[in-house]
N, C-alpha and C positions, 0 to 999 in steps of 0.2 A: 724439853723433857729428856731426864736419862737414860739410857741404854737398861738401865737397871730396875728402873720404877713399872708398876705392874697395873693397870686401870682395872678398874672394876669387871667389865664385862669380861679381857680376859682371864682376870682370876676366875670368874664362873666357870664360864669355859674349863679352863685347866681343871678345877674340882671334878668339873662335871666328868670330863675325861677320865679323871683317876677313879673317880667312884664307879665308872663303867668297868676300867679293868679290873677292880678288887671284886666288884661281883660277877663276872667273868671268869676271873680265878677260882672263887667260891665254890661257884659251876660247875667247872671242872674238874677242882679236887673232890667232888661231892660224889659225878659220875664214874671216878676211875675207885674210888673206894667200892661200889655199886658193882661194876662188873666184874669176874672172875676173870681173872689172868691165863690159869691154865684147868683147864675142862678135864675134870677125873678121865681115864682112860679107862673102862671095867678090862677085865682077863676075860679071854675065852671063855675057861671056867665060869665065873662070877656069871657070864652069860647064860651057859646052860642051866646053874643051879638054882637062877633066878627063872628062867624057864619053866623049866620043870616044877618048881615053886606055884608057879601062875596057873599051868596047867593041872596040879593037884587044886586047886581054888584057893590057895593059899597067898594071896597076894598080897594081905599085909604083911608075910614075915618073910618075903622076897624082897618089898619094899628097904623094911628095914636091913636084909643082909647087904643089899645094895649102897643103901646108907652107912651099913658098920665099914663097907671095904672102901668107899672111894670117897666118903665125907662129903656126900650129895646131900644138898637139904629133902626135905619132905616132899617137896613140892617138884622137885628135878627127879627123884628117885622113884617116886608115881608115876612121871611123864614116862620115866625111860623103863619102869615093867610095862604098862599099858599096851607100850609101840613095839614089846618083845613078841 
């Protein structure tokens, strides 16, 4: 047999291997798309008038000034008046 010639089981193998890392990679590209790189930072301000927003009862147009300044989604921009 040659140096060159491939038998069956480990061409399996070999496939099976490669299709592990491409889904693998898949994985991966999928999660780093998924998470946020760098977390909005609000202003002091942004703080107080989001405050003061909650404390008039005002909390969905806190919400949303939260959302206009720092490009938080809906769902990050609630958590973070709630926890004010």
């Amino acid at each position: 047999m040659s140096p060159l010639e491939v038998t069956t089981p480990s061409l399996v193998a070999l496939t099976a291997v490669i299709t592990a890392a491409v889904i693998w990679l898949i994985i991966w590209a999928v999660r780093l798309t998924k998470a946020p790189r760098n977390r909005p930072n609000p202003s002091v301000d942004l703080v107080d008038q989001a405050r003061e927003l909650k404390a008039l009862g005002q909390i969905r147009e806190a919400v949303f000034l939260v959302r206009g300044e720092t490009g938080m989604s809906q769902r990050a921009a609630s958590r973070f008046v709630n926890r004010l």
